[in-house]
N, C-alpha and C positions, 0 to 999 in steps of 0.2 A: 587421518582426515585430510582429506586435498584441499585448495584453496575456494575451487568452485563450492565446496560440498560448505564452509565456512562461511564463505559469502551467501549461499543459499541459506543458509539456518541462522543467518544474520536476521536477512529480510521476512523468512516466513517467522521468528518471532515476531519480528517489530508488526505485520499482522496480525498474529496470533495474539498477542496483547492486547492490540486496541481492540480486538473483538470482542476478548477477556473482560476488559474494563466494561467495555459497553452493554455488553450482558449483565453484570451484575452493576449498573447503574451510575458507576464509579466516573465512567466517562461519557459525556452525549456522543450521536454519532454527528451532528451537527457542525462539529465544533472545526476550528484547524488542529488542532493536538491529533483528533482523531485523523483527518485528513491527511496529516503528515506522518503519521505512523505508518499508513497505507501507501503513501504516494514510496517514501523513504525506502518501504518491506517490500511493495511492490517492482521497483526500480532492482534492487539488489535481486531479488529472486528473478529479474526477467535477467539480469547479466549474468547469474549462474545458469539458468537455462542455455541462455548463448555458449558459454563454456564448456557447455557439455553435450553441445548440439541436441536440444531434445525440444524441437521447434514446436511442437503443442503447448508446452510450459513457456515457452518465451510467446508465443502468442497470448497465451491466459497470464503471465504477470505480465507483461508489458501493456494489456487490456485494462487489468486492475492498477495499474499507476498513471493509466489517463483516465479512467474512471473516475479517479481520486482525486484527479488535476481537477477536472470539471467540477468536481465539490466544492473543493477547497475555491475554485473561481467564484462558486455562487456563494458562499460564503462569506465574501471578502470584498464583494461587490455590492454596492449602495443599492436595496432596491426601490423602486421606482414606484410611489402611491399613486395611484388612479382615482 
């Protein structure tokens, strides 16, 4: 197993978890936990992509870890009653 292939299966657990969890109720998807599983999974599997040049995948996780950025912002952000 190479290093990219390691760091990839680092990150696509740490998503494949929170989705795990989230499925069977264990975790909201709401949450930071959740958020950071993704942001964390997603970040590593965009850098094994890079690694291995296979720029469809580094476009799709590096997507999914600002995706996730944005959650975890709205999350974490006070919001605002009208």
């Amino acid at each position: 197993m190479t290093y990219a292939d390691i760091v990839s299966s680092i990150g696509v657990t740490c998503i494949l978890t929170a989705f795990f969890l989230a499925t069977l109720k264990l975790l909201k998807a709401d949450t930071k936990t959740f958020f950071l599983f993704n942001i964390i999974g997603g970040a590593l599997a965009c850098y094994g992509s890079i690694l291995i040049h296979s720029i469809p995948f580094t476009i799709l996780e590096g997507m999914w870890a600002v995706v996730a950025i944005v959650g975890l912002i709205k999350t974490i952000t006070p919001k605002v009653s009208r």
